[in-house]
N, C-alpha and C positions, 0 to 999 in steps of 0.2 A: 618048302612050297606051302603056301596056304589057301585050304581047302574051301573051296565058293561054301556060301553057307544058303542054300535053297529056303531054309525057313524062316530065317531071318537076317537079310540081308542089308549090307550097310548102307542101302537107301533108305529102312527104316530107323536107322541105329543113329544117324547127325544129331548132333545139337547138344542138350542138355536133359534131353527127355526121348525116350522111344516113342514112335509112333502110336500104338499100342499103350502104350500107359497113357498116354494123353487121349485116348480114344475110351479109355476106362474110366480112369477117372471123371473125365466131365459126361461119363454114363449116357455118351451118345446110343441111337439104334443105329442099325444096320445101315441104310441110305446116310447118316450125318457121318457113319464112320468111315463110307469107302468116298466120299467126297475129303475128308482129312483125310487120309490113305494115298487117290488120288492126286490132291494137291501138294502133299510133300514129297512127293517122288518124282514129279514129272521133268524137275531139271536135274534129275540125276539116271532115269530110267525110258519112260517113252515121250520125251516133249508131248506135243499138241495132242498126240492119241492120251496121254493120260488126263488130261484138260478137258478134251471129250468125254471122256469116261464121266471126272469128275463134273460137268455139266450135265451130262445124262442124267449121273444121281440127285443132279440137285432138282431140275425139273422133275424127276419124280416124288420128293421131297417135295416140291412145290403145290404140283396136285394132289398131294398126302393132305397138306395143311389145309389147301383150301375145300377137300370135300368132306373135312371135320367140321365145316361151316364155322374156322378160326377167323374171327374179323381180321379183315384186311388193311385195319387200320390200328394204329399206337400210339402210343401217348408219351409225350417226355414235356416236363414241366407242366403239364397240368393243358399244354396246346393239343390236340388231335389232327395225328399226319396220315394222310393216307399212300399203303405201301406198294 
């Protein structure tokens, strides 16, 4: 018989990479990390409530950026888009 594993569970363990090490690596914070968290797990763990979850983070993530007073706007090629 094999033993559930509560601390890491093989919704985070898929692919080629652990959830967690790509959550390290690219030295996300806290809000960029449970939206990757959230989004790799939701078809394997709570559908749309994880979806939620991870949209929650992101609007908070979102009003992080913008009351850094980070322009709202980018540049690719040299045009300015606004986001």
């Amino acid at each position: 018989m094999k033993i559930k594993d509560n601390i890491n569970p093989n919704h985070y363990q898929k692919g080629n990479i652990e959830v967690i090490d790509f959550i390290l690596d690219q030295n996300f914070n806290y809000l960029e990390g449970n939206i990757i968290k959230y989004i790799s797990r939701y078809k394997d763990k709570n559908g749309v409530e994880d979806l939620k979850k991870a949209q929650w983070y992101l609007n908070c993530l979102i009003k992080t950026y913008k009351k850094r007073n980070v322009s709202d706007y980018h540049y690719e090629n040299g045009e300015k888009y606004e986001n």
